[in-house]
C-alpha positions as CSV (number, residue, x, y, z in Angstrom):
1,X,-51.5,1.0,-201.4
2,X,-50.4,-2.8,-200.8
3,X,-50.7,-4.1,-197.5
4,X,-46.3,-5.5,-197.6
5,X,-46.7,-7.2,-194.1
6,X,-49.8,-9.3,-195.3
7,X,-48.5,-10.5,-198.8
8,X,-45.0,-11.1,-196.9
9,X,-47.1,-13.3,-194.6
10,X,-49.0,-15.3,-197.0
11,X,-46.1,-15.8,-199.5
12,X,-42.6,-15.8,-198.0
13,X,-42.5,-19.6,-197.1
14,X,-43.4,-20.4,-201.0
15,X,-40.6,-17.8,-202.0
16,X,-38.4,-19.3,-199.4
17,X,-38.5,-22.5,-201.1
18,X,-37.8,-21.5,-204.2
19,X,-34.7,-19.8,-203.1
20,X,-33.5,-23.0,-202.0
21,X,-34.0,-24.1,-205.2
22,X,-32.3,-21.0,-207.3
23,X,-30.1,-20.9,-204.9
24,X,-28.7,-24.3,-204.0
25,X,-29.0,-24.0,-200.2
26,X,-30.3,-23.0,-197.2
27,X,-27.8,-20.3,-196.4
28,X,-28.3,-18.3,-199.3
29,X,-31.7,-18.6,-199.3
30,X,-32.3,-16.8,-196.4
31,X,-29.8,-14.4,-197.6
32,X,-31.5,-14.2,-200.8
33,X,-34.7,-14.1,-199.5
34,X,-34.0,-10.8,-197.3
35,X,-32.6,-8.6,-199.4
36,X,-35.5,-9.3,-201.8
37,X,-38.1,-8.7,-199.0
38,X,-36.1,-5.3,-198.5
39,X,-35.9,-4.5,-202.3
40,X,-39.7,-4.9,-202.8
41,X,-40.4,-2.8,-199.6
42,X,-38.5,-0.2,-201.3
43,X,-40.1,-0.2,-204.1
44,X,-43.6,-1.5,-202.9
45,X,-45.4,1.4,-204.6
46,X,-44.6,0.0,-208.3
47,X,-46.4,-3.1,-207.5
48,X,-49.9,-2.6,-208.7
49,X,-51.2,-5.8,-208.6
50,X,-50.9,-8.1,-205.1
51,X,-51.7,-11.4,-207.0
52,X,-48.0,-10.8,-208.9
53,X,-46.2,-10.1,-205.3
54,X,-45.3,-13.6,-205.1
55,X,-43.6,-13.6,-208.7
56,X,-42.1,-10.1,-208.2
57,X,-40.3,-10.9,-205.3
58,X,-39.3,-14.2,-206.8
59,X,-37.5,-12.7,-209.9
60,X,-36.0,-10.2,-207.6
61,X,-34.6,-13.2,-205.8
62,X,-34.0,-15.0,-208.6
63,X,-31.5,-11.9,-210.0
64,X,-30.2,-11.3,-205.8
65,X,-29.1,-15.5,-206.3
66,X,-27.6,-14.6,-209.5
67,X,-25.2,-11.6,-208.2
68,X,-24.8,-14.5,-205.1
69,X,-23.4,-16.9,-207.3
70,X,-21.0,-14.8,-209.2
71,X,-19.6,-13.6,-206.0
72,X,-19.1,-17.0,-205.1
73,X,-17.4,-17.4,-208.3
74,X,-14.8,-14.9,-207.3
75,X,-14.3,-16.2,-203.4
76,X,-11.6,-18.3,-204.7
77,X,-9.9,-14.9,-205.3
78,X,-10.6,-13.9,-201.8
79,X,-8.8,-16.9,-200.6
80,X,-5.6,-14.8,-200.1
81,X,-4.2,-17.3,-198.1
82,X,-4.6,-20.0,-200.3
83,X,-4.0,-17.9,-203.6
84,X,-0.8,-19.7,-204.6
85,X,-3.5,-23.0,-205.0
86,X,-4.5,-21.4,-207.8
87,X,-1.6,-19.9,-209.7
88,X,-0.6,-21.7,-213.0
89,X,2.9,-22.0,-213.1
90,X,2.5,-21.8,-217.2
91,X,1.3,-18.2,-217.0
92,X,3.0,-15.3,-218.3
93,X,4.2,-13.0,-216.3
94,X,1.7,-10.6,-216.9
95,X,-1.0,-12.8,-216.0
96,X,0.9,-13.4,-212.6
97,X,1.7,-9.6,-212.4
98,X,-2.3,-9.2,-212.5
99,X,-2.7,-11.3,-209.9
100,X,-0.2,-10.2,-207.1
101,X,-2.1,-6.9,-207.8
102,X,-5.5,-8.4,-207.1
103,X,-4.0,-10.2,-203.8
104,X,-3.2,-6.7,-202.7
105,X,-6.5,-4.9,-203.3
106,X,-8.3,-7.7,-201.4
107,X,-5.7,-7.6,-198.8
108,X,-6.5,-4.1,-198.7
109,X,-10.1,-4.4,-198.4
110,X,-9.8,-6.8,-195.7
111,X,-7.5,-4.8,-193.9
112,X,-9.8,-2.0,-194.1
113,X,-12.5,-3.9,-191.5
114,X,-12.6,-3.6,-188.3
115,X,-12.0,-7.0,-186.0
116,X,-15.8,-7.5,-185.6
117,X,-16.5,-7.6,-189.0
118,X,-13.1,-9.2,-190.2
119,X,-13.5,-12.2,-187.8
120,X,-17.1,-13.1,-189.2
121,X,-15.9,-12.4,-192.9
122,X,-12.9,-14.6,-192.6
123,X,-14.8,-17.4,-190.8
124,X,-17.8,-17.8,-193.2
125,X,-16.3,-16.5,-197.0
126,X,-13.0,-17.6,-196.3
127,X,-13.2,-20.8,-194.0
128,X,-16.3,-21.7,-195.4
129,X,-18.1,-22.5,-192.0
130,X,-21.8,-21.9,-191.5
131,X,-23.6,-19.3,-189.8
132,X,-24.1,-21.6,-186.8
133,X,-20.0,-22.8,-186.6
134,X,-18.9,-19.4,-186.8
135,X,-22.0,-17.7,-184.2
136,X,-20.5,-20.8,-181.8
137,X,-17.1,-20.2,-182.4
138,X,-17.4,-16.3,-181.2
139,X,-20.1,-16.4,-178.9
140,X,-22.6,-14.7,-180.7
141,X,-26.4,-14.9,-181.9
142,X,-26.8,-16.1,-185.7
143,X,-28.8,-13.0,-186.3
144,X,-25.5,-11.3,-185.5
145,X,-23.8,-13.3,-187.3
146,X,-25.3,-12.6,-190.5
147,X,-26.0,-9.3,-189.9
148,X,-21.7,-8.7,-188.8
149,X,-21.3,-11.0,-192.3
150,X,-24.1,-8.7,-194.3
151,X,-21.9,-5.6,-193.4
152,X,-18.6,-7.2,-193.8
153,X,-19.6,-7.8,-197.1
154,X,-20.5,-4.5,-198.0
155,X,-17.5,-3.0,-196.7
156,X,-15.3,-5.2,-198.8
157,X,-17.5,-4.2,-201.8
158,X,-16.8,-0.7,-201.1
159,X,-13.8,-0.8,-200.3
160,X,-12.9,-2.4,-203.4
161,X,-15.2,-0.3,-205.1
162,X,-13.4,3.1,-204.5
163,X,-9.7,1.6,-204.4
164,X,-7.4,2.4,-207.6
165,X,-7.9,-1.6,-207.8
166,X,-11.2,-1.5,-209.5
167,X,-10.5,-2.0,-212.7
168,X,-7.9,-4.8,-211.5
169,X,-10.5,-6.7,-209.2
170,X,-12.8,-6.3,-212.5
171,X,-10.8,-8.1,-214.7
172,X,-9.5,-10.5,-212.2
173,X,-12.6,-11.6,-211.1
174,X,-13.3,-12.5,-214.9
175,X,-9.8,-14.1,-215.4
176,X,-10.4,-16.7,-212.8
């Protein structure tokens, strides 16, 4: 059995700073950098050997920084306030079709928080301020704030993920 909390110890501040540089910045580095911690927790009992902890959580990172930065890719889609911006007035009118139907399904999955969670979402992936803007801004802890954000994010995901739109969000995402 691997002792986790040791190797976390000894290695999280060199995996930390690789983040940064997979990821781009600081934000999603310490994103990143959690939900690899919790995926090689989970499956701590395939590691065999602790001197390739510090690349195994890396590459998990690595792939968590990947699925970061295609989300990003799609945020300009969850601008639903700012969708027009990015509507080509020389596309057909199935293209446009496609997208009203997008804007609904992530209207839909927005509407589908609850304020908590909506406020945070809407503050960091839609106004793009930081952690520490939006934890001032409602009077709350950063922790919370990227905890609230964490879930928020999920629940989109979700709720996109079970809505007739997902074959629509799919192929919108890839459109864009």
């Amino acid at each position: 059995m691997v002792d986790f909390d040791r190797l976390v110890s000894r290695h999280k501040d060199a995996i930390y700073r690789q983040m940064i540089r997979t990821c781009g910045n600081r934000e999603d580095a310490e994103d990143v950098l959690v939900e690899a911690l919790l995926a090689a927790y989970r499956h701590a009992d395939q590691l065999r050997d602790e001197g390739a902890f510090r690349g195994w959580v890396s590459t998990i990172g690595r792939r968590v920084c990947g699925h970061v930065r295609k989300k990003e890719s799609i945020r300009e889609i969850l601008l639903v306030d700012d969708m027009e911006a990015y509507l080509d007035p020389t596309d057909d009118a199935h293209s446009m079709a496609e997208r009203d139907q997008l804007e609904t399904c992530v209207k839909g999955a927005l509407g589908e928080l609850s304020d908590i969670y909506r406020v945070v979402y809407e503050l960091r992936d839609l106004d793009g301020k930081s952690n520490e803007e939006t934890a001032e801004s409602l009077g709350l802890s950063v922790p919370a704030v990227k905890s609230r954000l964490h879930r928020a994010r999920s629940m989109v995901r979700e709720a996109l993920d079970r809505s007739v739109c997902r074959e629509a969000f799919s192929e919108g995402a890839t459109q864009v």
